[in-house]
TIRO-2110 file (N, C-alpha, C; in Angstrom, 1 decimal):
// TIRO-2110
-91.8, 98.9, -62.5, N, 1, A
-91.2, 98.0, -63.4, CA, 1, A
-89.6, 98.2, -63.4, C, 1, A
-89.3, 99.1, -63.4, N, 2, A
-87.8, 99.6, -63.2, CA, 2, A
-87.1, 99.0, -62.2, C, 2, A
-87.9, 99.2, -60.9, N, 3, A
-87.2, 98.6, -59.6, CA, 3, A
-86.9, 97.0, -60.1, C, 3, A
-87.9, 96.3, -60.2, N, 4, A
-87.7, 94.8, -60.8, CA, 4, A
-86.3, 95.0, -61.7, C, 4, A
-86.2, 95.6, -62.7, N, 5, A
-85.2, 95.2, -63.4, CA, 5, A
-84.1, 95.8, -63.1, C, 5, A
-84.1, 96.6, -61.7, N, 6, A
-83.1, 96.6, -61.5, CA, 6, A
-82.7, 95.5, -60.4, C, 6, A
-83.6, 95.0, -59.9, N, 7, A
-83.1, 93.9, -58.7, CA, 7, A
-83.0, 92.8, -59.7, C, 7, A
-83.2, 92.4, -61.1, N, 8, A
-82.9, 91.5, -61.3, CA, 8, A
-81.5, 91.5, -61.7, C, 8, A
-80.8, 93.5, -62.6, N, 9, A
-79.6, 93.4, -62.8, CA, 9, A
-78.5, 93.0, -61.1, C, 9, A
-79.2, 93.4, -60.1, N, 10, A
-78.5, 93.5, -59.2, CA, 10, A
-78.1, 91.8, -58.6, C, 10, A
-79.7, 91.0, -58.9, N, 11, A
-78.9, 89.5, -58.5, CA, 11, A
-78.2, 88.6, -59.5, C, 11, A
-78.4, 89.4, -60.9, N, 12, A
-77.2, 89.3, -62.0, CA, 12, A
-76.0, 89.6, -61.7, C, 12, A
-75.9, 90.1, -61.6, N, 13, A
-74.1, 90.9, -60.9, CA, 13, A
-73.7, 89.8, -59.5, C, 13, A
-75.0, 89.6, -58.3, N, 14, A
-74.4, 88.7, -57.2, CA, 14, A
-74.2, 87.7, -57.9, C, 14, A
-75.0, 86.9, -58.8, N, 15, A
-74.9, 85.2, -59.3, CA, 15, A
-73.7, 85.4, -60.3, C, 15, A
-73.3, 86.7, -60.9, N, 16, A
-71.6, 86.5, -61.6, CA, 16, A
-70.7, 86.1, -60.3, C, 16, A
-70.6, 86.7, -59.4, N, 17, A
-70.0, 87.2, -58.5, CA, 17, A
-69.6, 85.5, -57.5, C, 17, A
-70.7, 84.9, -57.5, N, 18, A
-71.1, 83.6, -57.1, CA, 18, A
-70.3, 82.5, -58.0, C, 18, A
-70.5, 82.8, -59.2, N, 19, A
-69.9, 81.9, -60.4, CA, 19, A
-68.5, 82.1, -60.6, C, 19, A
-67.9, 83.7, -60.1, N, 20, A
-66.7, 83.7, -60.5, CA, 20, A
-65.8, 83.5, -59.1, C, 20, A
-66.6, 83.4, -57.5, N, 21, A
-65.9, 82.7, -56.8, CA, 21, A
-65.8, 81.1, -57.0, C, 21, A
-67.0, 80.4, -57.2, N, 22, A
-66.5, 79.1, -57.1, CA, 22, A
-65.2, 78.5, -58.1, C, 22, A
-65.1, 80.2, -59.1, N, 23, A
-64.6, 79.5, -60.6, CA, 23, A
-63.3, 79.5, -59.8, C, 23, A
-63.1, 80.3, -59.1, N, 24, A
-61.6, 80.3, -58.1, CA, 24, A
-61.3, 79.3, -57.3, C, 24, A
-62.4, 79.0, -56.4, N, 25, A
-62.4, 78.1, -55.7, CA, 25, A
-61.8, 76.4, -56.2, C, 25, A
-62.5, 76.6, -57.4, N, 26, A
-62.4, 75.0, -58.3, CA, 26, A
-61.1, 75.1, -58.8, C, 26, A
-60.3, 76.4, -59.6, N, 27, A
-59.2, 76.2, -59.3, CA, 27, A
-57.8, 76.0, -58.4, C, 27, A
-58.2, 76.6, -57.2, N, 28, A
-57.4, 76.2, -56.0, CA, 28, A
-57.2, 75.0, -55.5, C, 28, A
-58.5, 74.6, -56.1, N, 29, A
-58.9, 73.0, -55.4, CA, 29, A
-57.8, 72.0, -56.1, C, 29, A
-58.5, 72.5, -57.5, N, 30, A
-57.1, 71.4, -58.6, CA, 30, A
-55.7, 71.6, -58.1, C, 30, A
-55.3, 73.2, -57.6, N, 31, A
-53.4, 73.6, -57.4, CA, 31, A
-53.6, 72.7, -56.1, C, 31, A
-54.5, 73.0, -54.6, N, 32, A
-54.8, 71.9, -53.8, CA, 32, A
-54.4, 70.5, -53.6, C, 32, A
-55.0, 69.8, -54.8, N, 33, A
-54.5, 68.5, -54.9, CA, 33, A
-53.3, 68.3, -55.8, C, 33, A
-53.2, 69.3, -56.5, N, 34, A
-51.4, 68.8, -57.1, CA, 34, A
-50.6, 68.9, -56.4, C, 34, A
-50.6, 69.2, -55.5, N, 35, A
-49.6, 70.1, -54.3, CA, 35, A
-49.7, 68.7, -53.0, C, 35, A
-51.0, 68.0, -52.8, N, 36, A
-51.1, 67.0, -52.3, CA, 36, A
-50.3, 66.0, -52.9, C, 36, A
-50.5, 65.0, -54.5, N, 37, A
-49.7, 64.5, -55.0, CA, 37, A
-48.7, 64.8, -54.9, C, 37, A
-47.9, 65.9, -55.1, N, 38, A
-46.5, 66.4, -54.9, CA, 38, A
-46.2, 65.8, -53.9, C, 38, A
-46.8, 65.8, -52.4, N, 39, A
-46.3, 65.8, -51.3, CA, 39, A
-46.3, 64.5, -50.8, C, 39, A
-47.3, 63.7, -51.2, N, 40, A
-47.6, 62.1, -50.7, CA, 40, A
-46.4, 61.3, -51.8, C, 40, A
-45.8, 61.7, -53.0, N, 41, A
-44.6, 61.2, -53.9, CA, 41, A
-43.5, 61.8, -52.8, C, 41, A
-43.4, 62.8, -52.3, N, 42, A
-42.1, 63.4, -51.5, CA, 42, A
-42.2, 62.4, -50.2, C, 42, A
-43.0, 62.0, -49.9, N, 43, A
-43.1, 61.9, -49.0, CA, 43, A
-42.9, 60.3, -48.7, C, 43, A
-43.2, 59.5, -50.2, N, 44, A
-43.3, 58.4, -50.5, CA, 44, A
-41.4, 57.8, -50.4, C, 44, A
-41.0, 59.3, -51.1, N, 45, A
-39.4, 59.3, -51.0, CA, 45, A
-38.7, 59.1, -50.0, C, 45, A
-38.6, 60.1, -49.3, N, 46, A
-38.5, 60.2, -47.4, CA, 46, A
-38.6, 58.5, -47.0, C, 46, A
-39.9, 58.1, -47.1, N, 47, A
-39.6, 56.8, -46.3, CA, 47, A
-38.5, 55.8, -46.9, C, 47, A
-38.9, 56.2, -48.3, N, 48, A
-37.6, 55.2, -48.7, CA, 48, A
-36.3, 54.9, -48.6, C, 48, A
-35.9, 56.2, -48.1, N, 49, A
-34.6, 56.6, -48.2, CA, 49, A
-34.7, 56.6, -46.7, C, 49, A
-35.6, 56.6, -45.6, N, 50, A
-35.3, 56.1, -44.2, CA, 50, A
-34.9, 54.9, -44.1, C, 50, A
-35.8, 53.5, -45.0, N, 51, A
-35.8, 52.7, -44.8, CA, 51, A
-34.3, 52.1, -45.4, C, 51, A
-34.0, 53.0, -46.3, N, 52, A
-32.5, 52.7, -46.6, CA, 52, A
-31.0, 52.9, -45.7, C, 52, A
-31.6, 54.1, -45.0, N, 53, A
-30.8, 54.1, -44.4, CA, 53, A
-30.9, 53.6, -42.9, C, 53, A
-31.8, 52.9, -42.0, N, 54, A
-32.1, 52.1, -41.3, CA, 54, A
-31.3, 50.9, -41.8, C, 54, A
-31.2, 49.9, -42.9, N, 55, A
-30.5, 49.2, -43.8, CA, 55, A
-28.9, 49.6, -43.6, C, 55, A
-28.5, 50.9, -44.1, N, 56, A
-27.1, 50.9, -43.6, CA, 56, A
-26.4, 51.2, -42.7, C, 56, A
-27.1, 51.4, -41.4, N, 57, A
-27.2, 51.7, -40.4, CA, 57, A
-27.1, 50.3, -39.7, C, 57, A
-27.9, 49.1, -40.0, N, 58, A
-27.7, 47.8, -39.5, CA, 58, A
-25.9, 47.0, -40.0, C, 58, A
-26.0, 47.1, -41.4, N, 59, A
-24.9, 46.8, -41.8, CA, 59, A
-23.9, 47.7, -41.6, C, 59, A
-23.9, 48.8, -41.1, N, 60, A
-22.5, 49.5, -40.2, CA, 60, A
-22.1, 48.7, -38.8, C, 60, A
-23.1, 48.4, -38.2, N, 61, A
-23.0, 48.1, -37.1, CA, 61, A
-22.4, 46.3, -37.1, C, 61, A
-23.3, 45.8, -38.1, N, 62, A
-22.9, 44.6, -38.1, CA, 62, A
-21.1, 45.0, -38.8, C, 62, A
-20.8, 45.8, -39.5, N, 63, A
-19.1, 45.2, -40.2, CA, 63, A
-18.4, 45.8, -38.7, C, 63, A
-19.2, 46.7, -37.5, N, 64, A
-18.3, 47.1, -36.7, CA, 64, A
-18.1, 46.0, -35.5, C, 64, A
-19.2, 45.2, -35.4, N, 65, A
-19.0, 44.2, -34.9, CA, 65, A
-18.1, 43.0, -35.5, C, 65, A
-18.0, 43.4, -37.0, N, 66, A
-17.1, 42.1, -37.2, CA, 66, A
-15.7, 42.5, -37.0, C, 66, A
-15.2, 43.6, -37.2, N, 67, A
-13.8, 44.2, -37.3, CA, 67, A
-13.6, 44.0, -35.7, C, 67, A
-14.3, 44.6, -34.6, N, 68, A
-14.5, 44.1, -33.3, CA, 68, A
-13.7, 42.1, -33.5, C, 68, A
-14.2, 41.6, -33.6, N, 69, A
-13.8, 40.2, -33.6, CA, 69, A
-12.8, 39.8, -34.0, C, 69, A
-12.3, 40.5, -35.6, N, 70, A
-11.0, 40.7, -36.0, CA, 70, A
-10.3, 41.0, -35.5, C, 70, A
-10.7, 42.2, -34.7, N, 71, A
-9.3, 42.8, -34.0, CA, 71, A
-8.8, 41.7, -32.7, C, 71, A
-10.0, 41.0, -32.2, N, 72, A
-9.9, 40.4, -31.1, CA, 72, A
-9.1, 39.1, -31.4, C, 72, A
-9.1, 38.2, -32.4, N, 73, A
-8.5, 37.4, -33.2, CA, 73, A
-6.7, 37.8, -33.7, C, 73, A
-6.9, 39.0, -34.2, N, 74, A
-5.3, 39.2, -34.3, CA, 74, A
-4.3, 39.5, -32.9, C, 74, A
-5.3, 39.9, -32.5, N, 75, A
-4.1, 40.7, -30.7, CA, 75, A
-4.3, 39.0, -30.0, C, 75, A
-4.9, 38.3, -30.2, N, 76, A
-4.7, 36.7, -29.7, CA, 76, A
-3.7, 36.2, -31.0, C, 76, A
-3.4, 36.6, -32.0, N, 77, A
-2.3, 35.9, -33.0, CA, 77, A
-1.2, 36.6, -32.4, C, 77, A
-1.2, 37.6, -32.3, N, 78, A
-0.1, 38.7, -31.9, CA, 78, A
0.6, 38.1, -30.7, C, 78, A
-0.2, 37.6, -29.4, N, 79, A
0.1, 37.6, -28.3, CA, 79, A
1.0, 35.6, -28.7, C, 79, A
-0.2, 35.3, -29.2, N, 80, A
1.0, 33.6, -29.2, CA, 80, A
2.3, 33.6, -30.0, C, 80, A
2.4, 35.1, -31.3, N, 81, A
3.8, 35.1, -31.6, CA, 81, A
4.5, 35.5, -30.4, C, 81, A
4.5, 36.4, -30.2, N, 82, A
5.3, 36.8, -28.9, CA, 82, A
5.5, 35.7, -27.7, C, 82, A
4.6, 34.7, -27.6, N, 83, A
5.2, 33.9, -26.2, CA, 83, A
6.2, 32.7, -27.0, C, 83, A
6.1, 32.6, -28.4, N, 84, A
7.0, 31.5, -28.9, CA, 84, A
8.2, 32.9, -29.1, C, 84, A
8.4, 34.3, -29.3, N, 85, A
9.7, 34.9, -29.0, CA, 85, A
9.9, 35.2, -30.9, C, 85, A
8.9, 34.6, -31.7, N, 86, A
9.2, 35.5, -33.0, CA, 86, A
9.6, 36.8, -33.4, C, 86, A
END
């Protein structure tokens, strides 16, 4: 009779032992997924701020093309003052 109750303290003790891994487990799981949300919001950021700066990266290019034109427009002003001798 003894033996019995000791194998039942004994699969008392494993089924704590059982209950207090999963109890770990379940909370890793929740830090797990906060840590996911954290990262799909960081992450959500990142593109934003690529796509922003893809954006001023277009409009760099485009005012350097325009100043390009400008400049090309004044050295042709430049050059007809000089053949009238201003």
């Amino acid at each position: 009779m003894t033996t019995e109750l000791e194998r039942i303290k004994i699969l008392e003790g494993k089924i704590s032992q059982v209950v207090e891994y999963i109890s770990k487990l379940i909370a890793e799981n929740e830090k797990l997924k906060a840590q996911i949300k954290d990262l799909k919001m960081e992450n959500k950021n990142y593109m934003e701020k690529a796509r922003r700066t893809d954006s001023l990266d277009e409009n760099v290019k485009k005012l350097e093309k325009d100043r390009e034109v400008l400049k090309q427009k004044i050295d042709t002003i430049i050059k007809q003052i000089d053949k009238i001798g201003v």
